[in-house]
ZADO-1210 file (C-alpha; in nm, 4 decimals, padded with zeros to 6 digits):
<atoms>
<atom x="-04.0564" y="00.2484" z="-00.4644" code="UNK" pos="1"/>
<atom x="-03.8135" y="00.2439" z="-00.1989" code="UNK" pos="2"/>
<atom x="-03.5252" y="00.4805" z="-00.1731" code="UNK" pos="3"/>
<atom x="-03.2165" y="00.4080" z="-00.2023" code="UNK" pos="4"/>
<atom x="-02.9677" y="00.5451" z="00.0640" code="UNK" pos="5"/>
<atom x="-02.5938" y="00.6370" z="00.0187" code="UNK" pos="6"/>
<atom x="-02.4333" y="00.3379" z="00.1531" code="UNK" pos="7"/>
<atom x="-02.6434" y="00.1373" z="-00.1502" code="UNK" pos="8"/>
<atom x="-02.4695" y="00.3042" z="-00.3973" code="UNK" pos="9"/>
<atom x="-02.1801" y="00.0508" z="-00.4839" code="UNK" pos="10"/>
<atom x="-01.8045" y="00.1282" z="-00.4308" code="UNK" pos="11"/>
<atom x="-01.5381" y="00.2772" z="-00.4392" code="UNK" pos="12"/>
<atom x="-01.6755" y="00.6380" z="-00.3260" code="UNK" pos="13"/>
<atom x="-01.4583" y="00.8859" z="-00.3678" code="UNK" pos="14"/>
<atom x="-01.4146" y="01.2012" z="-00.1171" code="UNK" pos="15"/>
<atom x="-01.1678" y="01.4788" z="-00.0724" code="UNK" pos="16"/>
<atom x="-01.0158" y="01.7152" z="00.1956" code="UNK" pos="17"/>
<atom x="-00.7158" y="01.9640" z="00.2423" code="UNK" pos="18"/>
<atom x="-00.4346" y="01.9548" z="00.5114" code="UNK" pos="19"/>
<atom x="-00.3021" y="02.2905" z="00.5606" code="UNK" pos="20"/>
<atom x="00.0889" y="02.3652" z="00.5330" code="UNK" pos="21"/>
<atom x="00.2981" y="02.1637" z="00.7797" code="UNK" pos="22"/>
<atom x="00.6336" y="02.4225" z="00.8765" code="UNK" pos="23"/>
<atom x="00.9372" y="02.2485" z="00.9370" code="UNK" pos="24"/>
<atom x="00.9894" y="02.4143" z="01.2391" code="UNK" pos="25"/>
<atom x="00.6462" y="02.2876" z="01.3910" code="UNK" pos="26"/>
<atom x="00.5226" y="02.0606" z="01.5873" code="UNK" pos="27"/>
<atom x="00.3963" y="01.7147" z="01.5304" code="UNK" pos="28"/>
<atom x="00.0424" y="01.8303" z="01.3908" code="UNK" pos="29"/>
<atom x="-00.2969" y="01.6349" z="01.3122" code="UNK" pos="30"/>
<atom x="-00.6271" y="01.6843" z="01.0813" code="UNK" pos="31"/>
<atom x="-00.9262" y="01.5610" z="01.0449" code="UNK" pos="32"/>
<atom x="-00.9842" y="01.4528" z="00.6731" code="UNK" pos="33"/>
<atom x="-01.2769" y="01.1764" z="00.6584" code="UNK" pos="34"/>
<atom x="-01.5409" y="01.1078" z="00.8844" code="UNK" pos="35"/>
<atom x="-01.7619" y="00.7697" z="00.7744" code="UNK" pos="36"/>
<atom x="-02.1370" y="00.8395" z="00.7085" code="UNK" pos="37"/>
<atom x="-02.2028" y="00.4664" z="00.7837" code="UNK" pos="38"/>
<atom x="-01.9927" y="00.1576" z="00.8249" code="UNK" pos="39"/>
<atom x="-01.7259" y="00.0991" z="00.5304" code="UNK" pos="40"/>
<atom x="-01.4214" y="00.0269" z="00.4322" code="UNK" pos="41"/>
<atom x="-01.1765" y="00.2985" z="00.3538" code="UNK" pos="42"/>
<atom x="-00.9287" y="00.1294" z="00.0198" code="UNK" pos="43"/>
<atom x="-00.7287" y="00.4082" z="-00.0631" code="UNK" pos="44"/>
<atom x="-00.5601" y="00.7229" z="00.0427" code="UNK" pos="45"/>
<atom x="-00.4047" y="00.9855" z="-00.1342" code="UNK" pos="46"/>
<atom x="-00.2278" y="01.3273" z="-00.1339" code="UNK" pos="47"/>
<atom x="-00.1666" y="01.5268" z="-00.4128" code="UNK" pos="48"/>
<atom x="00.1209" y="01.8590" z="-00.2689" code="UNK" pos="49"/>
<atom x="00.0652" y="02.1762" z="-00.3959" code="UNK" pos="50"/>
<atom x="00.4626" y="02.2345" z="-00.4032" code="UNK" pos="51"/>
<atom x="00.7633" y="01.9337" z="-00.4051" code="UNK" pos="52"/>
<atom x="00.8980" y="01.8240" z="-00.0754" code="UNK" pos="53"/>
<atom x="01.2613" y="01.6462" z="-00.0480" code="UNK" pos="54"/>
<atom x="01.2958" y="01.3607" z="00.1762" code="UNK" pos="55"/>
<atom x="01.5633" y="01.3734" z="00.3983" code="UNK" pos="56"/>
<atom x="01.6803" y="01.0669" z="00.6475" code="UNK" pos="57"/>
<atom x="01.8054" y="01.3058" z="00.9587" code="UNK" pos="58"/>
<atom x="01.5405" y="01.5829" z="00.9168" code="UNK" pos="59"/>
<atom x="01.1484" y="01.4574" z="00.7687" code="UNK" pos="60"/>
<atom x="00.7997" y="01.4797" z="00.8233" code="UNK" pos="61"/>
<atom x="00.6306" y="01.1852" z="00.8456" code="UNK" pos="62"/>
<atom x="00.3170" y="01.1216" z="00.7034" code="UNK" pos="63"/>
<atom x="00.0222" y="00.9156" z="00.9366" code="UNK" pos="64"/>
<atom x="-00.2699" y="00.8243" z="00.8662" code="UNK" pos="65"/>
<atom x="-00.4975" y="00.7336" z="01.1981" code="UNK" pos="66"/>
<atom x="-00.8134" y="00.6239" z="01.3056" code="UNK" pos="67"/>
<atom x="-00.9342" y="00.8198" z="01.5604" code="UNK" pos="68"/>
<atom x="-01.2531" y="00.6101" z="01.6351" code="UNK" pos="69"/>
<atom x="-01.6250" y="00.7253" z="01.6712" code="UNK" pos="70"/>
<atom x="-01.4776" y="00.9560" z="01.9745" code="UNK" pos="71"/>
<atom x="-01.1867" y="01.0953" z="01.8360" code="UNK" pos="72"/>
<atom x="-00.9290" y="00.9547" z="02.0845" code="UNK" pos="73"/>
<atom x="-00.8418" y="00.6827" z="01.8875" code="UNK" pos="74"/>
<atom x="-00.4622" y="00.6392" z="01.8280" code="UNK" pos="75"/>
<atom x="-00.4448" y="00.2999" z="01.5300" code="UNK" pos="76"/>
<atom x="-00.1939" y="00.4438" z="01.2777" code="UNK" pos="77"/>
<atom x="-00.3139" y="00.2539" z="00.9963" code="UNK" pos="78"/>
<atom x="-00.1467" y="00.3849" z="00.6854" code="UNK" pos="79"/>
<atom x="00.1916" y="00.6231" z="00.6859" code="UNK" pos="80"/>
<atom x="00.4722" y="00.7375" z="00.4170" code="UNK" pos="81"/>
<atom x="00.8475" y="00.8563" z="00.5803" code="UNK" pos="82"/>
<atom x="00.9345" y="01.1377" z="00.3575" code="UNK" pos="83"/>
<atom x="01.3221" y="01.0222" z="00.4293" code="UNK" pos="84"/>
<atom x="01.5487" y="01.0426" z="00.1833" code="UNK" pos="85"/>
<atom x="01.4664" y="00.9148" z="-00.1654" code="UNK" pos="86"/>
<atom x="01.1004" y="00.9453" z="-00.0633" code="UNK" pos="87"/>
<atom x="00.9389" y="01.2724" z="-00.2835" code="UNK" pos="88"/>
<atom x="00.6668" y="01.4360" z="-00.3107" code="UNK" pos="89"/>
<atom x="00.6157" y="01.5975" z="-00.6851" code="UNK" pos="90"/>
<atom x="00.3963" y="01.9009" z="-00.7100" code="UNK" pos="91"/>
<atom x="00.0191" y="01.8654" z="-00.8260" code="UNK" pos="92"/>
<atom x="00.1420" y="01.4664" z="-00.8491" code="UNK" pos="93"/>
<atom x="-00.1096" y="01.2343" z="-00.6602" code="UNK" pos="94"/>
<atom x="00.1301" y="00.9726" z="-00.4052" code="UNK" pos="95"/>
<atom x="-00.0055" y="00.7076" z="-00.2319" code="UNK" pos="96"/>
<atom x="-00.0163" y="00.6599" z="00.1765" code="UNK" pos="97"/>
<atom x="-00.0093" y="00.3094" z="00.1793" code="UNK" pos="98"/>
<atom x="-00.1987" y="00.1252" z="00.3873" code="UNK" pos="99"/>
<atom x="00.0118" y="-00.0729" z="00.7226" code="UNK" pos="100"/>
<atom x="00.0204" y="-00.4790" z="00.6042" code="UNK" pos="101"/>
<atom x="-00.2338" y="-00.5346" z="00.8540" code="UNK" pos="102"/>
<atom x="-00.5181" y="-00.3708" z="00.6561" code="UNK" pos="103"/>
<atom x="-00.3981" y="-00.5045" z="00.2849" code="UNK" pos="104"/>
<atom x="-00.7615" y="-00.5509" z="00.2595" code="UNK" pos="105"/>
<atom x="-00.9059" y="-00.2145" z="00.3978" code="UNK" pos="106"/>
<atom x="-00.9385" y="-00.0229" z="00.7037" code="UNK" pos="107"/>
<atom x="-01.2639" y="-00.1287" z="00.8664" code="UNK" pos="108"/>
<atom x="-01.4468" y="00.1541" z="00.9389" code="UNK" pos="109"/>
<atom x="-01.7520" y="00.2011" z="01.1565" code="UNK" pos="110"/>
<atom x="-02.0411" y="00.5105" z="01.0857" code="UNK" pos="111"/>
<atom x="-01.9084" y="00.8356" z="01.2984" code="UNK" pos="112"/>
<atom x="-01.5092" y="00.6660" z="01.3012" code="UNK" pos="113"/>
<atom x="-01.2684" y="01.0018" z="01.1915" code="UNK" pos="114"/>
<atom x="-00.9419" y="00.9478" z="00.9575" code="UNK" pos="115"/>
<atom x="-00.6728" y="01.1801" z="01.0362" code="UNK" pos="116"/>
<atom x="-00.3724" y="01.2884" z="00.8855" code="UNK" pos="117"/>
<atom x="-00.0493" y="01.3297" z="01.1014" code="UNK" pos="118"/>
<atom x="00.2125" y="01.5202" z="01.0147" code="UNK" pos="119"/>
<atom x="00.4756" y="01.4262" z="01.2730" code="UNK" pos="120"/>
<atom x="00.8468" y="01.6212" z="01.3192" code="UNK" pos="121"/>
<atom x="01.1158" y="01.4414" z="01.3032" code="UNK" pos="122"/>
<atom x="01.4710" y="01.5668" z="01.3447" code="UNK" pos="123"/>
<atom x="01.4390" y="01.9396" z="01.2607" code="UNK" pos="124"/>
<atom x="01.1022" y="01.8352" z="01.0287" code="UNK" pos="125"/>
<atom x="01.0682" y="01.8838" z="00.6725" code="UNK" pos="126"/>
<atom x="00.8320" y="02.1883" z="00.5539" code="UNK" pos="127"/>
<atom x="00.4947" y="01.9759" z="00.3474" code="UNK" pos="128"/>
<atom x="00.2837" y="02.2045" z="00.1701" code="UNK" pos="129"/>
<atom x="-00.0766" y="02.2495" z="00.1417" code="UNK" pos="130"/>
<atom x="-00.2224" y="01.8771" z="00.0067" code="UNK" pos="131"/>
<atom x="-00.5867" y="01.7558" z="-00.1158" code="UNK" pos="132"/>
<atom x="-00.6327" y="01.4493" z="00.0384" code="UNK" pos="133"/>
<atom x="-00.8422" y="01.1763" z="-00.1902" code="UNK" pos="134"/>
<atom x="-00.9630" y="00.8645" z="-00.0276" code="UNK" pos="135"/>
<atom x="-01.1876" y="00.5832" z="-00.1679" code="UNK" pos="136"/>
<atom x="-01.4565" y="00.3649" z="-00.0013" code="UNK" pos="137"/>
<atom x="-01.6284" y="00.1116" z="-00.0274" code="UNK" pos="138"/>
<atom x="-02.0230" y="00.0659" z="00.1966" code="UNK" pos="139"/>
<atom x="-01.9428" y="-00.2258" z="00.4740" code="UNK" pos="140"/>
</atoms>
């Protein structure tokens, strides 16, 4: 009997992280949450806030997701939600980070690629709590 390896198993795979608080005051800031065990396709990405965050126009944190490539100095923003105004997060309520049009299908990922999440300042930034990140895959 052969054995089976985890890429056989069929998708979606789920897997989880945590970004740590973002301040308002700081910086543009970046995580690693995902790195692929083996080529796949990464179909969903989401972030559940331990607190509520306000969007705000003038003064928001962005929300990024990148791949950062096999060597970690990849810069492909391929996902991203603008907490501007009208854009909330609800405590302990999972929100999608949409994928960019370009990867409708999936972000093609290959074995050892990292998925970040960016936190990035804009205006005088927007404070974004602690989040689990949840992402879903599927084996290439």
């Amino acid at each position: 009997m052969g054995k089976t390896r985890f890429s056989d198993i069929p998708g979606p795979l789920p897997f989880s992280a945590r970004t740590p608080a973002h301040l308002a005051a700081t910086a543009t800031e970046e995580w690693p949450v995902f790195r692929a065990p083996f080529a796949c396709t990464l179909k969903k990405l989401d972030i559940v806030p331990q607190a509520a965050v306000t969007g705000d126009n003038t003064n928001r944190t962005n929300l990024n997701v990148l791949n950062k490539g096999a060597a970690g100095a990849g810069t492909i923003e391929v996902g991203n939600l603008d907490l501007a105004t009208g854009t909330n997060l609800t405590a302990f309520d999972s929100t999608s980070l949409p994928l960019n049009a370009t990867y409708t299908s999936g972000v093609t990922l290959a074995e050892g690629d990292v998925v970040t999440i960016q936190h990035e300042k804009v205006g005088n930034g927007v404070l974004v709590p602690e989040c689990l990140v949840y992402l879903e895959i599927d084996p290439a």
